[in-house]
C-alpha positions as CSV (number, residue, x, y, z in Angstrom):
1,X,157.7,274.2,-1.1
2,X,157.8,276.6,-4.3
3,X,160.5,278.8,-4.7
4,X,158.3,281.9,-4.6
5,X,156.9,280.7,-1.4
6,X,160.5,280.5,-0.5
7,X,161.2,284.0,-1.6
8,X,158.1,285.0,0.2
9,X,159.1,283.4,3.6
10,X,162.5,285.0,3.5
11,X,161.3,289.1,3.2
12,X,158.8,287.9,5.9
13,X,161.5,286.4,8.1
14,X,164.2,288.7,7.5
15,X,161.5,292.1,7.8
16,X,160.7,290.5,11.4
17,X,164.2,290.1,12.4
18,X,164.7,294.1,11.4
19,X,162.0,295.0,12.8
20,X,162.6,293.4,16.0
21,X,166.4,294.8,16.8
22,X,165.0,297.8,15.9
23,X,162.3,298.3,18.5
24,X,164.1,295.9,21.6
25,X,165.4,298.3,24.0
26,X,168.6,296.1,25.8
27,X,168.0,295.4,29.5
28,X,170.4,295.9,32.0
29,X,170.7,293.4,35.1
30,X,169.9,295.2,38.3
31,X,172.4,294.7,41.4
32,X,171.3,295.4,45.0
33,X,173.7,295.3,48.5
34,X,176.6,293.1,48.2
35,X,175.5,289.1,48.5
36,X,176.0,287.2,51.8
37,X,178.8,285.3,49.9
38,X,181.0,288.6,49.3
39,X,180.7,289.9,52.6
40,X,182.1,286.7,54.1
41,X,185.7,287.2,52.0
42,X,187.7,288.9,54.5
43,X,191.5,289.1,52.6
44,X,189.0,290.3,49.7
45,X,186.9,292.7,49.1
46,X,184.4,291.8,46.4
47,X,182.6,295.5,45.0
48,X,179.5,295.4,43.0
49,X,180.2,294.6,39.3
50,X,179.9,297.2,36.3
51,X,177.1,297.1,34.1
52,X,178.1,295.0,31.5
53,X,179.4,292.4,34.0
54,X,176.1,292.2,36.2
55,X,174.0,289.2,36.1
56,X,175.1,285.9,34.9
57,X,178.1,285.1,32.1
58,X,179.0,281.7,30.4
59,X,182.0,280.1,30.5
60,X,182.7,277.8,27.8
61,X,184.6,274.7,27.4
62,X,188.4,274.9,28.1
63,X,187.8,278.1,30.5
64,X,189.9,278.2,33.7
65,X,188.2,278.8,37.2
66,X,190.5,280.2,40.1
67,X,190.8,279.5,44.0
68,X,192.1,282.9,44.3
69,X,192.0,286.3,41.9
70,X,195.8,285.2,40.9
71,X,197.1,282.7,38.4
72,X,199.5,281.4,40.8
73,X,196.7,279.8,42.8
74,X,195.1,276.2,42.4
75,X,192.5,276.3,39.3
76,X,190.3,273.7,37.3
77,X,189.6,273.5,33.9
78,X,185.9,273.5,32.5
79,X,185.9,270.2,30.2
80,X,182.8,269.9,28.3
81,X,181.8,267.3,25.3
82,X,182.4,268.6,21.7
83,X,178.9,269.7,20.3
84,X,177.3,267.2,17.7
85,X,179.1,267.3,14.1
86,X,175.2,268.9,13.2
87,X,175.8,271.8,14.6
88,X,178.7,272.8,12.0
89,X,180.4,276.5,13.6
90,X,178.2,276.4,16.8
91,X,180.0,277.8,19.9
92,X,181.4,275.5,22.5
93,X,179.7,273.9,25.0
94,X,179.5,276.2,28.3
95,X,178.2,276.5,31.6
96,X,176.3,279.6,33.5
97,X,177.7,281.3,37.0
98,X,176.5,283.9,38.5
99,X,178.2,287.2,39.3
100,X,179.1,287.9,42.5
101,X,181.2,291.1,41.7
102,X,185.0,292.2,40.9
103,X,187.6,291.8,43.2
104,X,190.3,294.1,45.2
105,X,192.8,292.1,47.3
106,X,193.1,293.5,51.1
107,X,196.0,291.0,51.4
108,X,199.5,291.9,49.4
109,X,200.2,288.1,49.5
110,X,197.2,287.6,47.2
111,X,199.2,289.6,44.4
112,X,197.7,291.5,41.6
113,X,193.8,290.9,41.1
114,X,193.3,292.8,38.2
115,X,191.0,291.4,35.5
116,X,189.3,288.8,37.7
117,X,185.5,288.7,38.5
118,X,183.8,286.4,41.3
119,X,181.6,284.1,40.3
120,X,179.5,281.1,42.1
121,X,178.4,277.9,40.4
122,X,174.7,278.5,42.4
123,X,172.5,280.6,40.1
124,X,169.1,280.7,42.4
125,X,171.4,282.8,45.1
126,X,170.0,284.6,47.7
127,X,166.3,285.3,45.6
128,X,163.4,283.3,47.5
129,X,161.9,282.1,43.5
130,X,165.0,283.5,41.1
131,X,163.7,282.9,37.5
132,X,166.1,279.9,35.8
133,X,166.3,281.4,32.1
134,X,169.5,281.2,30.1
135,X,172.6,279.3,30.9
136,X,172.8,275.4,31.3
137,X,174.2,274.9,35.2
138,X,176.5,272.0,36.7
139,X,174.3,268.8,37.6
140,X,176.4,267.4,40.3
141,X,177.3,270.2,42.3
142,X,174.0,271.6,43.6
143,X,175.3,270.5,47.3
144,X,178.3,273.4,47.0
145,X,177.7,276.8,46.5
146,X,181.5,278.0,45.6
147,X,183.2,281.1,45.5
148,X,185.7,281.0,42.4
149,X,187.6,283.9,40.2
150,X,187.6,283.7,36.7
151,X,189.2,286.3,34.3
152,X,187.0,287.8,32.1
153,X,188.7,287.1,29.1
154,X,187.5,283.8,29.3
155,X,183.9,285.1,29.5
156,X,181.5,284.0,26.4
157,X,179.9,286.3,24.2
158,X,176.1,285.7,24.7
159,X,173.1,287.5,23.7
160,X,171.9,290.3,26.3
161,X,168.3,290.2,25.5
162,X,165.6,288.2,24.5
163,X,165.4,288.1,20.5
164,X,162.7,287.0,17.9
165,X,164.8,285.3,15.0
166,X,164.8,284.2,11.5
167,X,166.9,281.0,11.3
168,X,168.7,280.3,7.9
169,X,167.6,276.8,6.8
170,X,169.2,275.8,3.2
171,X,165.7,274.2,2.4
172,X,164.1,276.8,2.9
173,X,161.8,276.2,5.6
174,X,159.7,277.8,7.6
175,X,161.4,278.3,10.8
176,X,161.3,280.9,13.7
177,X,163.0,281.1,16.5
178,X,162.4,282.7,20.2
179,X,165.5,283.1,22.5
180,X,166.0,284.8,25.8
181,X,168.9,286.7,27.5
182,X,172.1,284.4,28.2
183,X,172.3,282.5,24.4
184,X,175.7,281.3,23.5
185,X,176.8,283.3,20.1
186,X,179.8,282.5,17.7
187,X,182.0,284.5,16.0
188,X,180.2,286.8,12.8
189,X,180.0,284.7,10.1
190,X,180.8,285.1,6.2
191,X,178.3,286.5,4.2
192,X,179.4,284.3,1.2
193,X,176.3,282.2,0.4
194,X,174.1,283.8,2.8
195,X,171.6,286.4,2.2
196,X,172.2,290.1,3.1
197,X,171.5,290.4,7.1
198,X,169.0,293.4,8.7
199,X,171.0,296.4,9.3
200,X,173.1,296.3,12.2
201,X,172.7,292.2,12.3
202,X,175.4,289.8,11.5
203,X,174.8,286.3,10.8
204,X,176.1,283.9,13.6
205,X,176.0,280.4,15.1
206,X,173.7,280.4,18.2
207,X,173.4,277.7,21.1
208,X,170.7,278.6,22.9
209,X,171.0,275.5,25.4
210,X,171.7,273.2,22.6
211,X,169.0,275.0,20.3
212,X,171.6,275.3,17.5
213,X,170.9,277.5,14.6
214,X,172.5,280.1,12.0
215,X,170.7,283.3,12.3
216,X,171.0,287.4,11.7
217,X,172.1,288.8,15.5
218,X,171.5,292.6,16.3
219,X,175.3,293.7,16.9
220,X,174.2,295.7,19.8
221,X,172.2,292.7,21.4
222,X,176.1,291.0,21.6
223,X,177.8,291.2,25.4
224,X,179.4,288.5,28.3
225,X,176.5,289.1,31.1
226,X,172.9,288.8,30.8
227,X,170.0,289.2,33.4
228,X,167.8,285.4,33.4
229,X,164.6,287.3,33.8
230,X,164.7,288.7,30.5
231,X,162.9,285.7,28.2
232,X,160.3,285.2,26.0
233,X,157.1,284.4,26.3
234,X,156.2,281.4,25.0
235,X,152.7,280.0,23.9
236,X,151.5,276.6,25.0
237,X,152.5,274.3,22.8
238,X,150.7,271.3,22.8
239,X,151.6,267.9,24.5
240,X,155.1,266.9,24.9
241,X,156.6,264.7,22.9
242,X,159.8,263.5,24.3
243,X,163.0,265.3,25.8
244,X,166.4,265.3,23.8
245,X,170.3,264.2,25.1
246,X,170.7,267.6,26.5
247,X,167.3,268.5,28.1
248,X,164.9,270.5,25.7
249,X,161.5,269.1,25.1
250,X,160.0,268.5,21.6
251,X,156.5,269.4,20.7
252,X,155.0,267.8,17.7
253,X,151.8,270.0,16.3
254,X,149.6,267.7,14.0
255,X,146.2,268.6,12.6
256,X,146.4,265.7,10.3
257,X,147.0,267.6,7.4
258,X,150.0,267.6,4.9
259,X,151.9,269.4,7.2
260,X,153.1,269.6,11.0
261,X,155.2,271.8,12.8
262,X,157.7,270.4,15.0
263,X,158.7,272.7,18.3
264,X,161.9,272.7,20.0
265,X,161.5,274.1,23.5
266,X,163.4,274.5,26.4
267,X,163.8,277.3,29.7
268,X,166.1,279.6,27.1
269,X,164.1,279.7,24.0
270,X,162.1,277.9,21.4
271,X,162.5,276.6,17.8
272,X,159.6,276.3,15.3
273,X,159.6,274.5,12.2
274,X,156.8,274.1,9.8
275,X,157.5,270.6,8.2
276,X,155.7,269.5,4.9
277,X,158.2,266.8,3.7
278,X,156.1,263.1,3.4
279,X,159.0,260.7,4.8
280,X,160.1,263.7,7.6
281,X,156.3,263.5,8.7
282,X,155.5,259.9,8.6
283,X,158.5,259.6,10.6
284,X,157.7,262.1,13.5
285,X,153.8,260.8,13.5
286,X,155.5,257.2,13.9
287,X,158.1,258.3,16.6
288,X,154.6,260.0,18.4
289,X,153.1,256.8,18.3
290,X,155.9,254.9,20.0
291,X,156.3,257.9,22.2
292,X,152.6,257.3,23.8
293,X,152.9,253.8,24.4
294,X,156.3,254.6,26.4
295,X,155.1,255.8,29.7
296,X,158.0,254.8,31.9
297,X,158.6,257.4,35.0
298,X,161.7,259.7,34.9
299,X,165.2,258.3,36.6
300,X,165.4,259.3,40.1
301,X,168.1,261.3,41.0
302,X,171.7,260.3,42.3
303,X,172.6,262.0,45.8
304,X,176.5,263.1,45.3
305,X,178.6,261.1,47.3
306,X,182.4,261.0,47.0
307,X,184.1,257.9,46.1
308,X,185.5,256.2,49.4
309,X,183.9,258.8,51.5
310,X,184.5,258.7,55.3
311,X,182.7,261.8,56.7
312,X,179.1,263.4,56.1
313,X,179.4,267.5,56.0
314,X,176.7,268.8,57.4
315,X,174.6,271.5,55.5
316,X,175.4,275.2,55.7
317,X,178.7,274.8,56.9
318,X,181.0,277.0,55.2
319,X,184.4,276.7,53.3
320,X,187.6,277.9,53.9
321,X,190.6,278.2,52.1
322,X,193.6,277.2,54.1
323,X,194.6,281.2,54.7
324,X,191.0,281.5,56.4
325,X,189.1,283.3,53.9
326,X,186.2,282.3,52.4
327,X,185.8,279.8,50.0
328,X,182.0,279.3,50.0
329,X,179.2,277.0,51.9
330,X,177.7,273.5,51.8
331,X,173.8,273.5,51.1
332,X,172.7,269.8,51.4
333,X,174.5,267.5,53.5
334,X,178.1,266.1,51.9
335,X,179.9,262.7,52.2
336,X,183.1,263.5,51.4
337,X,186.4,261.9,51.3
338,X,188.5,263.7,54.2
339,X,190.5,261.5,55.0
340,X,194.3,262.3,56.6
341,X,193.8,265.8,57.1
342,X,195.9,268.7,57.9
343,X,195.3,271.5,60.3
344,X,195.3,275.0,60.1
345,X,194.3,276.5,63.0
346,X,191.3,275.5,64.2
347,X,190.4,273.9,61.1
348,X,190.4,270.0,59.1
349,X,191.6,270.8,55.4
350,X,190.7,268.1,52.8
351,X,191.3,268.2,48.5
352,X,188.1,270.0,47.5
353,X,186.1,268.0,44.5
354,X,184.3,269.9,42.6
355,X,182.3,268.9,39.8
356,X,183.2,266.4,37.2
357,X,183.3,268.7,34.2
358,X,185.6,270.8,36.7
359,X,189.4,268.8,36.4
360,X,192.0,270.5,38.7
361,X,195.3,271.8,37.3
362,X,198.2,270.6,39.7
363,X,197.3,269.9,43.0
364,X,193.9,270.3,44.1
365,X,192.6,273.1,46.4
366,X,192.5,272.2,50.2
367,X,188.9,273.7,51.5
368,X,188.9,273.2,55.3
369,X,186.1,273.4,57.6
370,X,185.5,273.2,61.6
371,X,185.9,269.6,63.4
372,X,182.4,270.0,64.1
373,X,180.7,270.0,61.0
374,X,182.6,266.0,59.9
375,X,180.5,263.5,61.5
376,X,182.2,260.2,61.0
377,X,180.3,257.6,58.5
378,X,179.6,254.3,59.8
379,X,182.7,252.1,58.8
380,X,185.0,255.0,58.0
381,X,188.4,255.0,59.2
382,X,188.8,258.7,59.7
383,X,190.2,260.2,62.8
384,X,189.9,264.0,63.8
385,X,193.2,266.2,64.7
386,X,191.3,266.4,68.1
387,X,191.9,262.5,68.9
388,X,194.6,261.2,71.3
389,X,198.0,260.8,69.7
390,X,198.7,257.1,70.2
391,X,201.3,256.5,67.7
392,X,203.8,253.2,67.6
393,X,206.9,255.0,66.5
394,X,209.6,257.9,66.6
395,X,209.0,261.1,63.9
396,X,212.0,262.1,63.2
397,X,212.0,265.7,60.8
398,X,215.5,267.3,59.8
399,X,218.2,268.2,59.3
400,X,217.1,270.8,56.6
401,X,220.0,270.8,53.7
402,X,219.7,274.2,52.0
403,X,220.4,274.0,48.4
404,X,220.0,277.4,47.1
405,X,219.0,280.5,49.7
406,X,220.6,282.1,52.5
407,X,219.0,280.1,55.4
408,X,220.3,278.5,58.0
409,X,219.3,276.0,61.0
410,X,218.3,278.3,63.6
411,X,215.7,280.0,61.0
412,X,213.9,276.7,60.2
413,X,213.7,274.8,63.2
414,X,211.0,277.1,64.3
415,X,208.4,276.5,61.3
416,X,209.4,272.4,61.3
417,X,208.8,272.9,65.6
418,X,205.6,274.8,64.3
419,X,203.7,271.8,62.4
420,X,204.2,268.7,64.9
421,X,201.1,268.0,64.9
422,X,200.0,268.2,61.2
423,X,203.0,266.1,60.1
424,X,202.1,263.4,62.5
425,X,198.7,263.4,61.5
426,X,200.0,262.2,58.0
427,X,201.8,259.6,59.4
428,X,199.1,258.1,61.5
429,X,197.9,255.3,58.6
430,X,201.1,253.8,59.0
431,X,202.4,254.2,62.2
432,X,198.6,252.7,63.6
433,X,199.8,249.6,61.1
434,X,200.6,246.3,63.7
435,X,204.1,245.7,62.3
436,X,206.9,248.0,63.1
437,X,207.4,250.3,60.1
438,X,210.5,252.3,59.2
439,X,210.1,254.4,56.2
440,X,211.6,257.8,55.0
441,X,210.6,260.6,52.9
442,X,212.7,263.6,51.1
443,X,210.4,266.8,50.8
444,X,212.2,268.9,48.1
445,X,210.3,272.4,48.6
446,X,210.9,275.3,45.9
447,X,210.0,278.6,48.5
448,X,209.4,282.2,46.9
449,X,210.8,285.1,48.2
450,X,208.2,286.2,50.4
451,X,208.5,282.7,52.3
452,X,205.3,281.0,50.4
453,X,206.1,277.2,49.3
454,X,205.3,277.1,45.7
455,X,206.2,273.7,44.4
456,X,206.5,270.3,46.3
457,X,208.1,266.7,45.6
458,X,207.8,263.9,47.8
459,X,210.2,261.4,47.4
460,X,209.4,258.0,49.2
461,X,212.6,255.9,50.3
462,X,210.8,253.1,52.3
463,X,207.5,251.8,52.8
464,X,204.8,254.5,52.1
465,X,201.1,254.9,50.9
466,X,200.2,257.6,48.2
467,X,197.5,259.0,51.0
468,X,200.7,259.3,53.0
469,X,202.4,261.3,50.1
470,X,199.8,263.6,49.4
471,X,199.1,264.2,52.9
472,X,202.7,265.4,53.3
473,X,202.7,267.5,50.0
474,X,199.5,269.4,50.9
475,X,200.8,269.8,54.4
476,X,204.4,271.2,53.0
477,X,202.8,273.8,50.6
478,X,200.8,275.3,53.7
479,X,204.1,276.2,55.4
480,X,205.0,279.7,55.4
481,X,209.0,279.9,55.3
482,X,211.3,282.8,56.3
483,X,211.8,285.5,53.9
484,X,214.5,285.1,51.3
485,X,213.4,282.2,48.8
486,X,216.0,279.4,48.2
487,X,215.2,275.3,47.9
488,X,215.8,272.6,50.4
489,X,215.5,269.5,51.5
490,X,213.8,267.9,54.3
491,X,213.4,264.4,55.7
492,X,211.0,262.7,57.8
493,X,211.7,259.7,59.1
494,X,209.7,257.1,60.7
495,X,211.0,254.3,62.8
496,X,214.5,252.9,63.3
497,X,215.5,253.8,59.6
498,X,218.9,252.4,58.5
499,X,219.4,253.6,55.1
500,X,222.3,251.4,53.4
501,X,224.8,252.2,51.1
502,X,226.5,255.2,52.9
503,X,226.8,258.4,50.4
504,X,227.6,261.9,51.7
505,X,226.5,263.5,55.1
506,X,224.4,266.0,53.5
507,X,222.6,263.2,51.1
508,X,219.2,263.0,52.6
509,X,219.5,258.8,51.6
510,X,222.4,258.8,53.7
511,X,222.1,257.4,57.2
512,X,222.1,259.9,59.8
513,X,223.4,260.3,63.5
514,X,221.2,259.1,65.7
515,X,220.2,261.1,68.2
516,X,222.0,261.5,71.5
517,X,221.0,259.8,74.3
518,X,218.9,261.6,77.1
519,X,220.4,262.2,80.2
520,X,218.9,259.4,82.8
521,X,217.2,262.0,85.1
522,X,215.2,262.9,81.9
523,X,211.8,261.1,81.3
524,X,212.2,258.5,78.1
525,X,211.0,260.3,74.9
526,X,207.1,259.9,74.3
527,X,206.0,257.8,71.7
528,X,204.9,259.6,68.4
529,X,206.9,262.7,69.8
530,X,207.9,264.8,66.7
531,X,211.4,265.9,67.1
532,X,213.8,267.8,65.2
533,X,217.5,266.5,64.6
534,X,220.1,269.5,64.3
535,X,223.3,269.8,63.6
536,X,226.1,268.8,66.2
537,X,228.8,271.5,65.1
538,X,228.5,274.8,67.2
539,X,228.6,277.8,65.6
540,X,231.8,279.9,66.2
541,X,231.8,281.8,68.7
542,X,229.5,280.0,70.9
């Protein structure tokens, strides 16, 4: 191509680019009545988002997602693959979520909510035919529709209208570019090198879906939430040619001439690129050629189904959080891992696996659900907190040794009385085991002031099983304590445990007194009774 064609398709390029963020008008995302989803909260109250927050926003890769509107709650981390060396300054890698509002806490417990918006992982919502537009979504978690927090400063800067563009290209080709609402943008870019942008434009990377360019954005076309009905319109284009590594679809327009233009396409935009090199085009006419004799159907999809999953969720059965609020709603039916559960309430509380490109920091969220909705897959060993306690050895949880707070034995042995059940449930794998077992774990719980656990150890000192472990960890951190903060320990013991070496009364490794013997009149002690071991000394005065 000549230079003064060059020249030529530059003023074009650049004049359309002016002329365009001059006479686009920015559209603003419409909100109606609050969503089924935010009514359900109930320690929450989740208020229609401001303007620039309605719609859909990207998170990008590295972004934290929240249980709860508070940093002290469980969260994952959004971890995305690095975009392709080709794409030079390009913006990370993100994912779309759609708004469901900002938050106010009706719970003091909750803490400070400031900053956080709700967001879902389902984009299609409540709308019967919601247009798709903008924003690549999560492909192995269209079975849960979540309810998470995010804070907005970890919202990405995307474009908040559909644009007409005028990529840079170094060999100065003949490109153009049509991108809807929802595009990824980088930071402004030095104008070293580069020619001088439209008025109010500022030359930026783009990834419109992994459409990657360089091109001159209108600053006022620059925000964190976007409406997916605003997109282009875009002409047909031809027959397909194939579809790229992250889903758009490439057009190839030949005439047989010395040129061809090669399209770019996908549901947030399209790239055009008028092609006159002799090697590029005997390439993409050879690639068209192999592409036509290739006629192989599409991979089916893969249902989601949790490794060692024992249970099938039924659809539209909704989440809670272990404090009973909402924590959103099953759309297809589940087989998930549940395994040794806890109980809160009425409710079976499991880990709650999200997406792979969603890793959980710490310990995972519990989401709990009604007995009901788990029906049992064929083969799985689960067991519901319903079933008949039938267990082949004595619990034994206590004595508490306070290590820093101002408790005392008659303030805990009503929350350890409080969770028979639960703790037993943990138990079950090995007290169902043929063999006598004897085995004893330490709990070392940090508690807050206002009585909430907030960090657990488990330390096994016999035979155990990590499902064991983590059953007992997630059942300790729902445990609300008394008031005061402090750390202590507490053991459970299973079986006839006869810990060795000696050591100091109040070392949990130590061996204990056993338990006095029941009076003859009294009825021997059920098996798989819970029971709680407390100190012999009375207190003065009694």
């Amino acid at each position: 191509m000549s230079s003064s064609r060059q020249r030529a398709v530059w003023v074009a390029s650049l004049a359309l680019a002016l002329v365009t963020s001059c006479k686009t008008q920015p559209t603003t995302p419409t909100t109606g009545a609050p969503s089924a989803l935010a009514a359900g909260t109930e320690k929450l109250m989740i208020e229609p988002a401001p303007e620039h927050l309605r719609g859909r926003v990207a998170l990008p890769a590295g972004a934290r997602l929240y249980a709860r509107p508070s940093y002290q709650s469980p969260s994952w981390v959004l971890k995305l693959p690095e975009p392709p060396l080709t794409a030079a300054e390009a913006p990370p890698r993100a994912r779309a979520f759609r708004v469901i509002g900002v938050v106010r806490s009706n719970d003091p417990a909750i803490g400070a909510t400031t900053g956080f918006v709700a967001v879902t992982n389902d984009l299609d919502g409540e709308d019967e035919d919601p247009p798709r537009g903008c924003g690549p979504r999560f492909s192995d978690l269209a079975h849960l529709r979540v309810l998470l927090y995010v804070p907005e400063v970890h919202l990405a800067e995307v474009t908040t209208r559909a644009l007409e563009l005028a990529p840079f290209s170094a060999a100065g080709e003949d490109e153009r570019m049509q991108v809807g609402a929802g595009v990824r943008v980088g930071a402004k870019s030095p104008t070293q090198g580069l020619p001088a942008p439209p008025a109010d434009a500022s030359w930026r990377w783009i990834d419109a879906d992994g459409i990657r360019v360089l091109a001159p954005i209108p600053d006022d076309a620059v925000g964190v939430a976007w409406a997916p009905a605003d997109a282009p319109e875009l002409p047909d284009a031809g027959e397909p040619l194939l579809r790229d590594a992250e889903g758009s679809v490439l057009w190839l327009r030949d005439d047989g001439g010395a040129e061809l233009e090669l399209i770019v396409r996908n549901e947030c935009g399209e790239h055009r690129r008028v092609i006159d090199d002799p090697a590029e085009i005997e390439s993409l006419r050879a690639l068209a050629l192999d592409v036509f004799y290739d006629q192989s159907p599409p991979p089916e999809p893969v249902p989601v189904v949790q490794p060692e999953a024992d249970y099938l969720i039924v659809a539209n059965t909704p989440l809670r959080w272990p404090d009973g609020d909402l924590a959103g709603e099953v759309l297809d039916d589940w087989a998930a891992s549940v395994g040794v559960g806890q109980s809160w309430g009425d409710r079976r509380c499991f880990p709650l696996v999200l997406s792979s490109e969603l890793a959980p920091l710490d310990d995972p969220a519990l989401a709990c659900v009604k007995p009901e909705a788990l029906e049992p897959l064929p083969g799985a060993r689960g067991f519901g907190v319903s079933s008949e306690l039938e267990l082949g050895g004595t619990i034994v949880l206590g004595p508490a040794e306070v290590l820093v707070g101002e408790w005392d034995e008659q303030r805990l042995r009503p929350v350890l009385n409080s969770h028979h059940d639960t703790l037993s449930e943990c138990l079950r794998p090995l007290l169902m085991a043929d063999e006598v077992v004897a085995a004893r774990w330490v709990l070392a719980m940090t508690v807050a002031s206002d009585g909430r656990v907030d960090q657990v150890d488990v330390t096994a000192l016999g035979s155990s099983r990590e499902t064991v472990e983590e059953c007992l960890r997630a059942e300790a951190f729902s445990w609300l304590m008394p008031k005061g903060g402090g750390q202590v320990l507490i053991p459970v013991t299973l079986g006839p445990w006869d810990a060795s070496g000696g050591g100091d009364p109040g070392d949990p490794g130590a061996a204990e007194p056993e338990p006095p013997e029941p009076p003859e009149v009294e009825p021997e002690r059920r098996r798989g009774e819970v029971i709680i071991i407390r100190d012999e000394a009375p207190d003065a005065g009694e």
